[in-house]
Each structure stands twice: as structure tokens, then as C-alpha cells.
ROLUM-520581 format. One record per residue: residue in three letters; x, y, z of N, C-alpha, C in turn. Coordinates in steps of 0.02 Angstrom, whole numbers, plus 50000, padded with zeros to 5 digits. Example, Ala and Ser with C-alpha at 12.3 -4.5 7.8 and 13.67 -1.06 7.14 Angstrom:
# residues 2
ALA506604971650390506154977550390506604983550390;SER506424988850354506844994750357506455000250394;
END
This chain:
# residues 452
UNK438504921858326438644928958321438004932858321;UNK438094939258340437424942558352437354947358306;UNK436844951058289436734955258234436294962358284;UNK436074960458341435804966858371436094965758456;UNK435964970258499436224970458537436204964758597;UNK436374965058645436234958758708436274952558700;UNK436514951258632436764943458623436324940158582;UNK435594943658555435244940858531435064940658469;UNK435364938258406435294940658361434704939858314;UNK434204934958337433654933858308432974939858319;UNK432514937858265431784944858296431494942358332;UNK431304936558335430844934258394431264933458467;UNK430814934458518430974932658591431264926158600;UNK431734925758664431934916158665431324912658685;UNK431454907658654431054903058653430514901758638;UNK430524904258564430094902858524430304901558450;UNK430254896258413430814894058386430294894458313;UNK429924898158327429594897158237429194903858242;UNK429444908758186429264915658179428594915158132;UNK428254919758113427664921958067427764920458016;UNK428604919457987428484918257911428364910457889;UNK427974909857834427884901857820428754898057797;UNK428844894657834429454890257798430274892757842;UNK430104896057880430704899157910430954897957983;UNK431544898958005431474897258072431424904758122;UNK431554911558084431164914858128430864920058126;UNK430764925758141430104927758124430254934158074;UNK430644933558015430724938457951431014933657913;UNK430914935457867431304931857815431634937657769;UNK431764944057789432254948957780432864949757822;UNK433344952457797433824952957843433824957557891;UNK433834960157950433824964358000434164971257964;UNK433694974457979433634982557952434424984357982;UNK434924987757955435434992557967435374997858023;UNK435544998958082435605002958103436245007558112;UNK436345010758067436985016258100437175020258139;UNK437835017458181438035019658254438605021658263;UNK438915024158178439485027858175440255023058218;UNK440265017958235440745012358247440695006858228;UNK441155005058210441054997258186441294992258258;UNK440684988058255441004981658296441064973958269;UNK441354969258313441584965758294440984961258202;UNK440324961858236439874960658179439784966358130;UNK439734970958150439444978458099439724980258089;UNK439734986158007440014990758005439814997658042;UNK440175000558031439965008058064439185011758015;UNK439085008657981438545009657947437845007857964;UNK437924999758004437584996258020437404989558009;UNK437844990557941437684983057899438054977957912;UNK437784972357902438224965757946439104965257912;UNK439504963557943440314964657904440334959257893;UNK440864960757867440944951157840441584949357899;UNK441564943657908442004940557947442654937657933;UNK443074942057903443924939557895444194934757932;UNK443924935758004444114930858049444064921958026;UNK443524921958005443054916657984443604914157922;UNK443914920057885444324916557819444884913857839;UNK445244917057895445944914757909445834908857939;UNK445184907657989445104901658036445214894257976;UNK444664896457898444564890657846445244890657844;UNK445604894557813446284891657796446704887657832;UNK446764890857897447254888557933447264881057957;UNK446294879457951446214872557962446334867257923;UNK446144871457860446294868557775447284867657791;UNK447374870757809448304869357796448314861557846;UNK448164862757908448154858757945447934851657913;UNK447594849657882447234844557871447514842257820;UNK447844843857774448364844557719449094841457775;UNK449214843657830449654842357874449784835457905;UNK449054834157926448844826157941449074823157893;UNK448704822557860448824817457805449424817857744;UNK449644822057753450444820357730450974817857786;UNK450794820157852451084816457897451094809857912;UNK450424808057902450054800357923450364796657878;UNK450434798857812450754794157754451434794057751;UNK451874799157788452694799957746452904800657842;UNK452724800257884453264799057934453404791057934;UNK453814789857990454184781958028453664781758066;UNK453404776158098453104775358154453184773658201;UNK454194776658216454614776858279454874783458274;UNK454334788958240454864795458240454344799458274;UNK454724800558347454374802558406453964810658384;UNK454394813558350454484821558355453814821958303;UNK453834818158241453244817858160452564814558222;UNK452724812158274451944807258295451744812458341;UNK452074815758397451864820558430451594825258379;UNK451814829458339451524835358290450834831258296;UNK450864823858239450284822258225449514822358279;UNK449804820858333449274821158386449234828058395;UNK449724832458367449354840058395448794842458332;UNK448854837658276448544840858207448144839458191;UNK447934833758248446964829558252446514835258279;UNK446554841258270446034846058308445704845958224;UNK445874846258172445584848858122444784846958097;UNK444654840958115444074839658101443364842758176;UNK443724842658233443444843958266443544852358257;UNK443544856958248443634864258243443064866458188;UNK443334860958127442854861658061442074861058097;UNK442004855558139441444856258159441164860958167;UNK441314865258221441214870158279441164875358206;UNK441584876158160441544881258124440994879558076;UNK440824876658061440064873758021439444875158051;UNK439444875858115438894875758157438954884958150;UNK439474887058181439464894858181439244897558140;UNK439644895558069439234899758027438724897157994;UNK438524892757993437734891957973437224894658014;UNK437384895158065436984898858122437024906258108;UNK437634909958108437664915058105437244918958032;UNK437524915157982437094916557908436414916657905;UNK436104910157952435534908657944434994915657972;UNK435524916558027434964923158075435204929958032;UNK435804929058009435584936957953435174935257897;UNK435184933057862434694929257816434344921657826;UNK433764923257875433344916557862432854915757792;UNK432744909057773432544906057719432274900757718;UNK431914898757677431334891057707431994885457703;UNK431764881057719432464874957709432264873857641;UNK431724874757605431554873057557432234877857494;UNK432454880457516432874885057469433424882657495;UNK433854883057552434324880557617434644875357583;UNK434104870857599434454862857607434564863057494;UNK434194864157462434624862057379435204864557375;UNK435344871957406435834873957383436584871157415;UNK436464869657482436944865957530437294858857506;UNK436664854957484436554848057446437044848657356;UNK436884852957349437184855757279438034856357262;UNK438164860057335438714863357324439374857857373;UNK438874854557407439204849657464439224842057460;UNK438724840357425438284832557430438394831257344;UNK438534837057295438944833657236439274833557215;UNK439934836757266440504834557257440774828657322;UNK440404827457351440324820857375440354814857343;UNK439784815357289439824809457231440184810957213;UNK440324815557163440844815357110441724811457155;UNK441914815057210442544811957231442354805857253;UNK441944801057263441744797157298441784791157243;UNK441524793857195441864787957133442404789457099;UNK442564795857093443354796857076443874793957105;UNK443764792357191444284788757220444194780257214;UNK443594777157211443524772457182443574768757133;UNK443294773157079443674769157032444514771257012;UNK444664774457041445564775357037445754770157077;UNK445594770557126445704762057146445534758357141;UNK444924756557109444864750357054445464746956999;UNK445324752656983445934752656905446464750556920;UNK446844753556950447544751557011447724745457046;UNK446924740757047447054736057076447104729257041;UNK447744725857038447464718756986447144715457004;UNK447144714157078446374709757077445684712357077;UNK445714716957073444974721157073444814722757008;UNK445224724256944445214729356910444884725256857;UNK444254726356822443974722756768443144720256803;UNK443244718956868442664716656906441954722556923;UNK441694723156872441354728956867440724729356924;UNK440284722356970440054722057025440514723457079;UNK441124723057081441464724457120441524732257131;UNK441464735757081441664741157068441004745757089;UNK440394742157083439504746957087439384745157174;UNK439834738457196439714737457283440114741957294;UNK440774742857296441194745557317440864754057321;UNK440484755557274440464762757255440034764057289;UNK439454761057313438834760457347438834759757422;UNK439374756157429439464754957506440074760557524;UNK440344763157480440854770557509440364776457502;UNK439864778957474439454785257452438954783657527;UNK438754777557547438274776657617438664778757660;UNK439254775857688439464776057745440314780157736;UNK440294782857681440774790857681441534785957687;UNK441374781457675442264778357639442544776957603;UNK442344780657530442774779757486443284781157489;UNK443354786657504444084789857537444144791657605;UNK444694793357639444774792757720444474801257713;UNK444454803857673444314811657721443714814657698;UNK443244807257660442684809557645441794807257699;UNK442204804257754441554805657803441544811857826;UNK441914817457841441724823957851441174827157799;UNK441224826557749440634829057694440114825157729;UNK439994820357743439454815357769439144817357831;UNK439714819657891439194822357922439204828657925;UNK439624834157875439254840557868438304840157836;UNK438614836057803437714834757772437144833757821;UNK437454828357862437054829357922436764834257965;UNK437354838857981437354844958027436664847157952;UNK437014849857915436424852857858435584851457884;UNK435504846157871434754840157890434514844757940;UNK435204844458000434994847758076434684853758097;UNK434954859258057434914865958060434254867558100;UNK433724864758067433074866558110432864865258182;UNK433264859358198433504856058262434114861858331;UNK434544863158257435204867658300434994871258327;UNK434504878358276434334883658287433654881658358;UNK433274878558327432764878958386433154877858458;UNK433584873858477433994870958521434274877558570;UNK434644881058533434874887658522434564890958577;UNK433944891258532433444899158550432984895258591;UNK432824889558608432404887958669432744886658730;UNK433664886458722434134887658784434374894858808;UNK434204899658766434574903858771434234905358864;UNK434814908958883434844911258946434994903959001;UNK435274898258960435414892758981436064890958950;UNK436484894858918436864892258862437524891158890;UNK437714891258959438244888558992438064883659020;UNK437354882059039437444874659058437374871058998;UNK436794871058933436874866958881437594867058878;UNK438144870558883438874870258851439214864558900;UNK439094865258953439234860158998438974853759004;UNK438544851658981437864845258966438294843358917;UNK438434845958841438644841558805439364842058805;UNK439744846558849440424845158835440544838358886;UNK440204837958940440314830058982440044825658951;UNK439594825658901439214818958838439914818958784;UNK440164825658761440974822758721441284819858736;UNK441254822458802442124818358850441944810958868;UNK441244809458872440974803558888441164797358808;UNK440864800658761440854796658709441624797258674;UNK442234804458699442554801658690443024794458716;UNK442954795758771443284791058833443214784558807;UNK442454783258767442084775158766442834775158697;UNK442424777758649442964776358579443774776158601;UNK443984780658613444834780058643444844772658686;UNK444494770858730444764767358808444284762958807;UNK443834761458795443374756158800443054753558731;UNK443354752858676442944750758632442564745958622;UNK442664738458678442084735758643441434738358657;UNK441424745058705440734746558707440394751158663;UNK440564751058617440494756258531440424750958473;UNK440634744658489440764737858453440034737358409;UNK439574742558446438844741958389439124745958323;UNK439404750158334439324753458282439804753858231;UNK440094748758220440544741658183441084749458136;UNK441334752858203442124755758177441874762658124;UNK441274764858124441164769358076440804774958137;UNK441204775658192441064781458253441264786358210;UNK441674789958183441804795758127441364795758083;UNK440834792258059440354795358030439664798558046;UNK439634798558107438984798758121439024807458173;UNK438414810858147438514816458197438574817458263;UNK438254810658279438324812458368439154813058393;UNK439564809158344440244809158379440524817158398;UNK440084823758376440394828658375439894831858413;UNK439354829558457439034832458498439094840858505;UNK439594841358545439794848958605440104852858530;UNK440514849258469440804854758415440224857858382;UNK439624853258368439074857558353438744861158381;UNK438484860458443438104863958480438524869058506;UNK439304871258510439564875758546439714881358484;UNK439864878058433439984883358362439254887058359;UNK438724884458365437984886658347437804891458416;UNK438014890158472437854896058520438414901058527;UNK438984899458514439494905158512439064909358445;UNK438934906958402438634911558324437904913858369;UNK437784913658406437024917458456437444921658474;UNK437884921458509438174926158539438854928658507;UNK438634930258438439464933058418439494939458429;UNK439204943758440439494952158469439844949558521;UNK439664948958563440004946558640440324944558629;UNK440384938158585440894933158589441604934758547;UNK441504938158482442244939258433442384947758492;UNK441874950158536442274955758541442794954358613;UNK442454946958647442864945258686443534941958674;UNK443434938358607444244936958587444604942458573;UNK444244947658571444814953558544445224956058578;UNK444934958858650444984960158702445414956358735;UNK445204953458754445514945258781446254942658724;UNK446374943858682446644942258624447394935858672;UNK447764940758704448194936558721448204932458761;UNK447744934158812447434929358856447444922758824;UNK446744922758761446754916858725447514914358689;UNK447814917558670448514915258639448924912058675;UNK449014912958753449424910458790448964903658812;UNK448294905058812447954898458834447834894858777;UNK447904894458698448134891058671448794886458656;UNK449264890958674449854887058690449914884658734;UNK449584884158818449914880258872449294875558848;UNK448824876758828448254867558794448864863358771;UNK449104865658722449404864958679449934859158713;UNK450364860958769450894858758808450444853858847;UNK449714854358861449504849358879449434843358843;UNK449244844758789448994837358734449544836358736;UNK450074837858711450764836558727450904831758766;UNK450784833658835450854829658894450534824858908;UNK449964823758888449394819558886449744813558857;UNK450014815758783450094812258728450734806558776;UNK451444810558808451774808158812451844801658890;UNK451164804658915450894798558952450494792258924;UNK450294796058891450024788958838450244782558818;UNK450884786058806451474783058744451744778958807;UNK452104782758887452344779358944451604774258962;UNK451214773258948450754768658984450374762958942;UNK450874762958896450804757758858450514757758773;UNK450324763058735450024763758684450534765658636;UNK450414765158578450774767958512451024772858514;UNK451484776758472451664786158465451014785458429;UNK450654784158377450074785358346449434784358397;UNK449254778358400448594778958450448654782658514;UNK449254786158530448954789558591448984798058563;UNK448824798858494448804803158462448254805258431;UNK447614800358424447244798558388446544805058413;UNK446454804258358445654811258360445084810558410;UNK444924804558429444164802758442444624802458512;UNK444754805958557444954803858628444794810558669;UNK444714810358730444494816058784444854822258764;UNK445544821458777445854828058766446054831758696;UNK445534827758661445744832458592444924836958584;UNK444644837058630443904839558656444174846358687;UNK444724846958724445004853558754445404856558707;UNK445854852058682446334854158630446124857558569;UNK445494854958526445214857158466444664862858502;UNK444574864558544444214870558588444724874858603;UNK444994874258605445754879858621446104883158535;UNK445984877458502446174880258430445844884258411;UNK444954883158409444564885058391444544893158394;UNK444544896158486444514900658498445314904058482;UNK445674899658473446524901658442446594904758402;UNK446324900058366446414903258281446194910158247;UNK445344910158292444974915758293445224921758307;UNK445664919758361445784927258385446424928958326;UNK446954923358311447274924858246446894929958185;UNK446474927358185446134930258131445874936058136;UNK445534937358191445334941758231445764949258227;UNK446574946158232446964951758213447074954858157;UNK447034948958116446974951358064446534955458015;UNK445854951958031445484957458023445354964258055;UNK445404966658091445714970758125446144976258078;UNK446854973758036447214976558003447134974457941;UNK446804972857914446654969357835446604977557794;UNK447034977657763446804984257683446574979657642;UNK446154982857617445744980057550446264980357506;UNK446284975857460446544975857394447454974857396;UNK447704974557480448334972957492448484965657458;UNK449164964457439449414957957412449114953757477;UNK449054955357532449054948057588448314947257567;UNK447864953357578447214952357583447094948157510;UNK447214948457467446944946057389447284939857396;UNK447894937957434447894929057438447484926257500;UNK447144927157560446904925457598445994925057568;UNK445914929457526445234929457496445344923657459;UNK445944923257404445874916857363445954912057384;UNK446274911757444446444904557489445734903257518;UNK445504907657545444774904557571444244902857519;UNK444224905457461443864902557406444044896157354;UNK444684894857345445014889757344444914882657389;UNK444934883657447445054878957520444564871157512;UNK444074871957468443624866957471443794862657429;UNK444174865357359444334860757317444854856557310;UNK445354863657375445944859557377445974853157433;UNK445454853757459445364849957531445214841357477;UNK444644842857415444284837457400444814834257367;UNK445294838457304445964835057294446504832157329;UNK446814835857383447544833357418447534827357416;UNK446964823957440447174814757442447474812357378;UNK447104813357347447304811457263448124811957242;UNK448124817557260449044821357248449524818057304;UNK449314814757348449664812257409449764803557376;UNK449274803157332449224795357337449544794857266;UNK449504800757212450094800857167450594799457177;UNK450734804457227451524803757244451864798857249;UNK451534795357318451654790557359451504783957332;UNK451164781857270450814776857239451534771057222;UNK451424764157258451844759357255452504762057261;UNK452904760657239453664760557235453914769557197;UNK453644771657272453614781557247454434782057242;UNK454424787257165455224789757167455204794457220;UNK454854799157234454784803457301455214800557345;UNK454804795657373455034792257442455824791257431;UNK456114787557357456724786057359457114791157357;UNK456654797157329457294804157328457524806457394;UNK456914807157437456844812657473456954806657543;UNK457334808757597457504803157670457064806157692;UNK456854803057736456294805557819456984808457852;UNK456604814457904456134817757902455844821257835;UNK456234824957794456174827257747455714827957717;UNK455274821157707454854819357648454504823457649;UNK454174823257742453434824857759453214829757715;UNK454044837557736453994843257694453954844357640;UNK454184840357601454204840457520453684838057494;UNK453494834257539452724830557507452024835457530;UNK452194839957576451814843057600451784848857547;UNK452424851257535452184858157459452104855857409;UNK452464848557375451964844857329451354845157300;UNK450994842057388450354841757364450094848557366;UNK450144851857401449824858357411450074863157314;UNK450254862557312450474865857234450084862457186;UNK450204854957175449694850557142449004853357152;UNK448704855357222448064853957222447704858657238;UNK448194864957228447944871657194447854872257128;UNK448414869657112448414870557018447724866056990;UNK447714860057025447234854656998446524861157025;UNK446454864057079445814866157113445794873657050;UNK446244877457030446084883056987445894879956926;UNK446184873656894446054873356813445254868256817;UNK445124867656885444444863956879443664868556881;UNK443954873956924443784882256927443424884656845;UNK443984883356804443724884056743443304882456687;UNK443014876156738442704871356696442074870756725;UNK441634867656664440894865256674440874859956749;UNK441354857556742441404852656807441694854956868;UNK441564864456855441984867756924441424865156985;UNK440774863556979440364862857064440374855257087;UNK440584850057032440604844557052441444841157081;UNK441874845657068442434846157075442764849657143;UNK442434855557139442714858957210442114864157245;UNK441474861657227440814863757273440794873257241;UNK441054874457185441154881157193440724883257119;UNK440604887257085440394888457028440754891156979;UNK440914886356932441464891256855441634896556851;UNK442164898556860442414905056836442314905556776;UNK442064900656743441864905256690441174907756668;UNK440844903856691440224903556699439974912756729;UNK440214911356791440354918156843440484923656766;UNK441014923656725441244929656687440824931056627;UNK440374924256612439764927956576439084931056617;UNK439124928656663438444931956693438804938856713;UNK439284942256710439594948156740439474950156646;UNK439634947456617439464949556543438974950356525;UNK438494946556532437654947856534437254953456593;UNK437724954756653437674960256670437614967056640;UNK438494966956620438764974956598438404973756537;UNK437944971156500437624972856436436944976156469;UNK436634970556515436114975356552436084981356578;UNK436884983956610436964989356629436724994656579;UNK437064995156526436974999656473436215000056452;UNK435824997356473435284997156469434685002256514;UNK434844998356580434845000456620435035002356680;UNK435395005256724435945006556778435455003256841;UNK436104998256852436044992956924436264996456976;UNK435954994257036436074997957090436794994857131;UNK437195000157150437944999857165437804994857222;UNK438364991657227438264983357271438674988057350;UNK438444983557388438894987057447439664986257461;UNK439874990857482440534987657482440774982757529;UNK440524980257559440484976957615440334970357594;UNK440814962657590440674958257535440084954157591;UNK439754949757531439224945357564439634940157638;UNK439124939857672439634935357724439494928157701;UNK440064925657712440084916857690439564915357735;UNK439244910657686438614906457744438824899157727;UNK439524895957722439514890157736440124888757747;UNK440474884457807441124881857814441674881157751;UNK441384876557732441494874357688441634875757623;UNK441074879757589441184883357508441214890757519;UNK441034894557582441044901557598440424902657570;UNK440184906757511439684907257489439374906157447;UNK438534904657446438114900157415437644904757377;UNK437704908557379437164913957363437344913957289;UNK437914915757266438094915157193438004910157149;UNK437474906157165437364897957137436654899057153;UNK436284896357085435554895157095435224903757078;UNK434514903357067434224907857032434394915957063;UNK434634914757124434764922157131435304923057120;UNK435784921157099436554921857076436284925456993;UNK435894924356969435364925056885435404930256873;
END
């Protein structure tokens, strides 16, 4: 996304990937001065100042629902129920989108506010990398405990914990934290990448979208030639090549780019749905040419490279509308704010609430027939793992829990405020909220000494 005009939102010229300031990637380490132009566009207000991106909140959610979708699907359909396996192959875009949306806005944040990595990378690491541990032995030793032959074997329990926190398997949906961390590491890599292509950024888009389709093709259709990398292709960043590098140059070019979804709006809507009828179709050749309803459904394959690129710009423009018509302080707007501030914790819980449910000889399962379950197990968990994500909110263990910082914590420093106020009068905040600078937790700024 861009912050000044012609697509370019950085101060320095392309291609030059390291500005005057010590520790930064470009050349201020202030945010780009306000210019007011009496309209707001898709980045600015009519004031000048950067807007925040609603778009960006509906996109977290909608992916957050989705992913919540998978994996109640994956666990509570038949694996002869044509109609639950098709959905499922349409609901593998989620990790690939998250990508693309990780890259955007860290890019986009980074160029309204650059900062040494030296500040960057703790707070990212903080808010991302310890609730990593924390779920990473929470799901371990819950399945320790659970297990009779495991349960008491306490080397069993420090390998087990050691070899899931390396290679992001303690739980199935915790290599995504693993290689967001990665992407994190990258940033200095992304951005330079970026800004030493710019005025090249349709062919870089083309370079690595034929390296996706390449490495997807090997994983889907040829695996023993991946056979090095002994089944842990989902952890490693390269598997998401073109989702990073295309989220990080669409965020170069976000004036252009959110004002072309706008514009464009239905365009993209209808070309989300006929993708849509493609994976579809894809899927149901799959299935005729010999493969599973599941494996010809599966994430790591060519056409979920078009498919999770079609969501991407889908969803956006969803959102897009919405922001667009958002009133402040409306009932929709005040649950879509809490849903996007929520989204991380409920993402790190659902497994947990899925594997409650479902744990051995589930009364669930016996209450509820297929199809049914999926649904019931689907508002289940989602209720569980809001309630579990607000009462953890409250606690000393709100950042190791759901990457976010205590509400309560938050209500004394607003208390140690309004005492300062009376003291002395603070200068009125803008109305215009901070823009999320991370996929993932939204914003980081409220954590660590300048949150103080």
C-alpha cells in the first residue's frame, strides 16, 4: 500500500534499499508528514493522515472463520461425504491468504513507520514467538497426560516438546506461527526485494508465481522429489514463495491497488466465484482420476495458488465495502473491531476446544449425526474459544495466551493516565485508530515501552 502518490510509498528513490537513518530500512525513521487534500482515499484521510484499513479487519476475520472451518471439517466429516470434502478443498486457501496478508501488512506498517529491527523483531518475537511456546507445550503435555503409554515418561515428554517447538508440530496449526516468524527474520530481505524491483513488479509477480506452481506441482504430484525434506514442506518459508512476495508488493502499491478493488469491486466478485467453480472442477477431476475426496483437496497443490489469490483479492474487496460504509461506534462496527482483536487467540485455542469435544468416545459425536456435527461443532468451538480467548484477555497470562496484552493491565495504564491528565493535559489522540502492523495480533505498538 502506498502512503504518497505514484505507487511509491517509501522516501527514498527505487532502488536503494537503505536510507540515512542508522538501523532502518529507509530513509526516515518518522512517519511521512500529512498532507491535506480535502478527500479521502483508499490509504488517507481527507486530512492526510494514513487511515486505518477496515478492509484489512474483515479480510483477518473472515480467514480466522475459515480456518476454524477446516478443521472442524477435517475432524467431524465421513470420508465418503462428497459435498463436507469438496467445501474442504475450497477452505485450504486459509493459510495461503494469511500469508499474502502478513507480508502486506508488515510492509505496509513498516513504510508508514520504519524502525531499526532492533525494536521490530522483540516486539514481533514477543507477541508471536511466545505464544508459540506457551501453546506448544500446552498441546503437549495435554497429550502427554491423555496418553497411557506416554503419560508419566517425563524424557518422553522434554523430546516430544523439543522436537514440536523446532519443527512447529506440536499441534497441526502451529507451523504457521513458525513460518510467520520466519517471514518476521525476512522483512529486511522483503522490503529491499520490493524496492530494488520496483518498476519490475509484474515480472517479479510472474517469476515467483511459476516457482509456486512449480514447487506446488513437486509436493501434490511428485513427492518423492521433496522426499529431502522428510514431510515438513509446511514448515518452511519457501513453500509460500509468490504469497509473500505478492502481499509485500501489492502493500508498495496500495493506493493503486485497494483503489482498484474498489472500482473494479464486482469485477473481482464475479472472478472470485468463477475461481471458485474452478477449484471445484479441478477438485472433481482429481477425485475422477484416481485420488481421494481429501487428497485431491489438499493445500500444497497448483490450483490452490489461483484459488487462495482470488480469495485474497475477494475478500478485500468484501471488506473494502465495508469500509466504505462502516459508522463508527455502530453495533456491526464494535463486533468486527472485537472480532479482529480477538482472532489470534481464538485461532491459538480452537484446536484445543475441537479436541475437547471430540476426545475418545465424544458424547457430541453420539448426539449429533453427520452432516450435522460439522455445524454444531463448528459454533461449539467458536463460543468455547471466544469465551476461553476473553477470560485469558484478563489475565497476567493474556500475551502468552493470545499474543495480545491484558485488559487489565491496558485499564491501569489508562488509570495512570487519567491521574496524569489532571496533572497535566495530554495531547488529544487522533481520531483516526493506529493501523494494525501485524496479521496476526493487529497492533503492537501498545506493548513494550511506548505503550508506557
Amino acid at each position: 500500500m502506498t502512503g504518497t502518490a505514484a505507487g511509491t510509498p517509501h522516501g527514498a528513490a527505487a532502488g536503494t534499499p537503505h536510507g540515512t537513518t542508522a538501523g532502518t530500512l529507509h530513509g526516515t525513521a518518522a512517519e511521512p508528514a500529512a498532507v491535506a487534500t480535502g478527500t479521502q482515499t483508499p490509504t488517507r484521510t481527507a486530512s492526510g493522515r494514513p487511515r486505518h484499513l477496515y478492509e484489512v479487519d474483515v479480510l483477518r476475520i473472515l480467514t480466522f472463520a475459515c480456518v476454524i472451518g477446516v478443521h472442524t471439517t477435517s475432524h467431524t466429516a465421513a470420508s465418503d461425504d462428497v459435498g463436507q470434502m469438496a467445501m474442504l478443498g475450497l477452505l485450504h486457501f486459509t493459510r495461503l491468504v494469511f500469508f499474502s496478508l502478513t507480508a502486506f501488512v508488515l510492509v505496509y506498517s513498516y513504510t508508514l513507520r520504519p524502525r531499526p529491527m532492533a525494536q521490530f523483531w522483540p516486539k514481533r518475537f514477543l507477541l508471536v514467538g511466545v505464544p508459540y511456546l506457551a501453546w506448544s507445550v500446552v498441546y503437549v503435555v495435554a497429550s502427554w497426560l491423555h496418553s497411557s503409554t506416554r503419560r508419566g515418561d517425563v524424557p518422553d515428554l522434554v523430546r516430544t516438546a523439543a522436537e514440536g517447538i523446532v519443527t512447529g508440530t506440536s499441534w497441526y496449526h502451529l507451523y504457521f506461527l513458525l513460518v510467520t516468524m520466519q517471514v518476521y527474520l525476512l522483512l529486511p530481505v522483503i522490503v529491499w526485494l520490493v524496492r530494488r524491483t520496483r518498476g519490475h513488479h509484474v515480472a517479479t509477480l510472474a517469476v515467483t508465481l511459476v516457482v509456486q506452481l512449480v514447487v506446488f506441482a513437486a509436493y501434490a504430484y511428485f513427492p518423492d522429489s521433496v522426499a529431502w525434506l522428510h514431510g515438513y514442506q509446511e514448515q518452511f518459508f519457501f513453500s509460500y514463495v509468490f504469497f509473500i512476495v505478492s502481499g509485500a508488493i501489492a502493500a508498495d502499491h496500495a493506493e493503486s491497488f485497494l483503489q482498484f478493488i474498489r472500482v473494479h469491486r464486482r469485477a473481482v466478485l464475479w472472478g472470485f466465484v468463477g475461481v471458485g467453480a474452478l477449484t471445484l472442477g479441478v477438485w472433481a477431476l482429481q477425485v475422477g482420476a484416481g485420488l481421494s475426496l481429501s487428497a485431491a483437496g489438499t493445500a500444497l497443490q497448483p490450483m490452490q495458488v489461483i484459488w487462495s489469490t482470488a480469495v485474497f483479492v475477494g475478500f478485500l474487496a468484501i471488506g473494502a465495502r465495508w469500509a466504505d460504509r462502516r459508522r463508527p461506534g455502530s453495533p456491526l462496527a464494535r463486533f468486527i473491531d472485537y472480532g479482529s482483536d480477538r482472532s489470534f487467540g481464538i485461532f491459538l485455542a480452537h484446536p484445543f476446544m475441537i479436541w475437547i469435544l471430540l476426545y475418545g468416545d465424544s458424547w457430541l459425536e453420539a448426539a449429533v449425526p453427520r452432516p450435522w456435527l460439522t455445524l454444531v461443532t463448528y459454533l461449539l468451538v467458536l463460543v468455547l474459544s471466544v469465551a476461553a480467548t476473553e477470560l485469558f484477555r484478563w489475565t497476567p497470562l493474556s500475551v502468552p495466551l493470545t499474543g495480545r496484552p491484558s485488559l487489565a493491565s491496558r485499564g491501569q495504564r489508562e488509570e495512570r493516565a487519567r491521574k496524569r491528565a489532571a496533572v497535566r493535559p495530554l495531547p488529544q489522540p487522533s481520531p483516526e485508530p493506529v493501523e494494525p502492523d501485524d496479521a496476526l495480533v493487529g497492533e503492537t505498538d501498545d506493548v513494550g515501552p511506548a505503550a508506557r
